[in-house]
N, C-alpha and C positions, 0 to 999 in steps of 0.2 A: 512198816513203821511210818509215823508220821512225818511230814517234810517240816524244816528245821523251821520254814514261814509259817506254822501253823502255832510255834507256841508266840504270841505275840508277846507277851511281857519279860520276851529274852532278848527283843529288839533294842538297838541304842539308842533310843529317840533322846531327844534334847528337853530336858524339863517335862517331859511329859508330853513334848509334840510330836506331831503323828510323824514315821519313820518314812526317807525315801532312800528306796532300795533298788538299784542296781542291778541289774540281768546281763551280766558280761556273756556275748553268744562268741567272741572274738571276730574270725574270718568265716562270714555268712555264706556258707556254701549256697549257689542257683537248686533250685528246686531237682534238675537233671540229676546230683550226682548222687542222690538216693539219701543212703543210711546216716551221713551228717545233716543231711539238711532235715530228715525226717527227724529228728533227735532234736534240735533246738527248736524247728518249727511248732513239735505237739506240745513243747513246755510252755513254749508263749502263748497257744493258744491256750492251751490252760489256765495259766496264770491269767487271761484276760475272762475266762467265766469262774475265777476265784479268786477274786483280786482282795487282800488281805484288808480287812476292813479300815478306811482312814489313813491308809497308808498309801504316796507315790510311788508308780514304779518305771523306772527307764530303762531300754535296751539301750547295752553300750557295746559298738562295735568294732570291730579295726578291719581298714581297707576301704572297700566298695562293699555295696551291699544292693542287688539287683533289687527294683524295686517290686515285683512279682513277690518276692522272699520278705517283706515286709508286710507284719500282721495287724490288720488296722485296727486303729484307736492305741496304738501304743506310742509315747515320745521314743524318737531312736536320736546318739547320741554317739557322735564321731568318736574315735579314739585317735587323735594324728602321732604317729608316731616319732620319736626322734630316738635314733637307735643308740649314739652316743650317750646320751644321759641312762638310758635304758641299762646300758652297760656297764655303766658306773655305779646305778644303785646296784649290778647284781655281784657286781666285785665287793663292793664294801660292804655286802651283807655275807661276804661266802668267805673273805680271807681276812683273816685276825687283824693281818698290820696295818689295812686300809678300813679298819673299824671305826679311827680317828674321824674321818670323815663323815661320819654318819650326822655332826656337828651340823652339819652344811645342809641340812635337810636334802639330801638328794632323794628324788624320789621318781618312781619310772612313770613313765608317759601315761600310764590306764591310771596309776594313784594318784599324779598329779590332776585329769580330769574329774577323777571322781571328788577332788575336794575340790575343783573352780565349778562341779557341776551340783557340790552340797547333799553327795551323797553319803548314807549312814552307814551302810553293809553293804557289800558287794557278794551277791549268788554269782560264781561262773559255771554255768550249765554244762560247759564240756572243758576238758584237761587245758591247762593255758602253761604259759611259762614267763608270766610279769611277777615282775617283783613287788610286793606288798608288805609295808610297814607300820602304815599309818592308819589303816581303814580296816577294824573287823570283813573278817571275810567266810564267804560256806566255798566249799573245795567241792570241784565235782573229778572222782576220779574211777575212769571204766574200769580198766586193770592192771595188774601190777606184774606183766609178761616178762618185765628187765628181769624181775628175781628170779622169775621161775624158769625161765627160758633164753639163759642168757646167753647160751649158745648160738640160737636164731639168728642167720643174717640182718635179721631187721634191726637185731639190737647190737652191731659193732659198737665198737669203744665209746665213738663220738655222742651216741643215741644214749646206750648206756649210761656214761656219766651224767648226760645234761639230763634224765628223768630223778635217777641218784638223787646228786645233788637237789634238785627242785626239790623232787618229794622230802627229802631230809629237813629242808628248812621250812616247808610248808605246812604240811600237814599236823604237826604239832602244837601248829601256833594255831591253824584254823577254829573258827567259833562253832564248823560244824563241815564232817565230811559223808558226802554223798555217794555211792556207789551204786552198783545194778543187782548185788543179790549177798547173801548169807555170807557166802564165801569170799565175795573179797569185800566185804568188813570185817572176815575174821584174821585176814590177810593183812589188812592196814593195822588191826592193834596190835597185830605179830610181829611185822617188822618195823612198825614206825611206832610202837608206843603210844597208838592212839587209842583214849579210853573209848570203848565200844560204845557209852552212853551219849557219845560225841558224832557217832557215826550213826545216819540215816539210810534206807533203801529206797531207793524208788527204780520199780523195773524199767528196762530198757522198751522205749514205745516201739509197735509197728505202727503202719501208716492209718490212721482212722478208717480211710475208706479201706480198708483190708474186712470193717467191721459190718461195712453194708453192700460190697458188691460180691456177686458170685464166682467163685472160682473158675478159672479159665485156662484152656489150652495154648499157648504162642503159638499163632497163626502159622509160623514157620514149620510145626512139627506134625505132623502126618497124624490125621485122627487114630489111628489101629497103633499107634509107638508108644509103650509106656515110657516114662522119663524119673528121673529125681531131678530136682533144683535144689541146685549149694549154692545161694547169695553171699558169695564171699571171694576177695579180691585174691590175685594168687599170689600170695606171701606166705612164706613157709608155716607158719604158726598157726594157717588154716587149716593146714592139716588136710589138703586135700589128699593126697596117696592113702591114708584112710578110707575115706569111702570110697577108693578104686579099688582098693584091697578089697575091701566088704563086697564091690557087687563081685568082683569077681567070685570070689568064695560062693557068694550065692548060686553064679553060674554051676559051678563043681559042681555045686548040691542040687540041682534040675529047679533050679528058682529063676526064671528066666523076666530081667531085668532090661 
């Protein structure tokens, strides 16, 4: 599918002038820790060899942001946080009797920058948890593991509700949500009531240079050793005991692993 920045004339420009749009990446992982920083890095760089024609575009951040991790010719664009108000818009958007307040424009620290920064849409490239009232927004969301898997220690009570919650109030309202594949867009209109014509794909990147260097052994492992690599942190939902099981099985069966 196409990305939601391709149809231009669904943009909220003003009077007809050209759109500037927001690239929330949140907390900029260093190049070292792999699969986030590979995720936000190959969007920007994209976006910087297809940059929507006539349209500005700014990375908005929250924290530090190394400056190795910063892809040039982009404006980047602090987010400073103050958690108190941050807390406040997400109370009076979540519980009925403090709806009164909404009066007061409270608005959290990433929505209050993007209006003193005169942004028009805000893309967040990977799952955030700011509250958003004011400013169309594209949702970017990996997966929906709370539903399916709510047993998993990753997803205690605490984790649980705070994705719940978020998603419940986000994604319905969103101008357009993002995910990595077939299945969880058909997951977001399933549980959250979001029209499918709303939801866009775009795969999940590997690293570019995966596209022009030669595959290679870790020096560490013995030329004559066959191996598999499982890129994945050990949290239950990785399912590693799977492919233990598997090679095992294999062994039984004289497939020597």
């Amino acid at each position: 599918m196409d990305s939601p920045l391709d149809h231009e004339e669904g943009l909220p420009g003003k009077n007809g002038a050209d759109v500037k749009i927001g690239i929330y990446a949140g907390y900029i992982a260093p190049p070292t820790t792999g699969g986030g920083f590979t995720h936000v890095d190959e969007i920007l760089r994209a976006i910087m060899r297809v940059k929507p024609n006539g349209h500005s575009i700014s990375v908005m951040y929250s924290g530090k942001v190394n400056e190795e991790a910063k892809v040039p010719g982009l404006e980047y664009i602090n987010v400073k946080h103050r958690k108190a108000m941050d807390w406040l818009a997400l109370l009076t958007s979540r519980v009925s009797m403090l709806r009164i307040f909404r009066r007061l424009s409270i608005s959290s620290s990433l929505e209050s920058t993007c209006i003193k920064n005169h942004i028009d849409v805000l893309w967040a490239i990977q799952p955030f948890y700011e509250q958003l009232d004011l400013i169309p927004y594209i949702f970017t969301l990996w997966d929906l593991e709370h539903r399916k898997y709510p047993f998993l220690p990753e997803m205690r009570k605490s984790e649980w509700l705070r994705r719940e919650h978020h998603y419940t109030y986000m994604l319905p309202r969103a101008a357009s949500v993002i995910t990595g594949n077939e299945c969880g867009a058909a997951e977001i209109s399933s549980y959250y009531g979001v029209n499918k014509n709303r939801v866009s794909i775009i795969p999940f990147f590997a690293p570019a240079s995966l596209q022009t260097e030669e595959p290679s052994k870790p020096a560490r492992i013995p030329e004559n050793l066959k191996f598999i690599y499982y890129p994945a942190q050990f949290w239950a939902h990785k399912n590693h005991i799977t492919a233990i099981d598997a090679l095992s099985l294999l062994r039984k069966n004289g497939i020597d692993i």
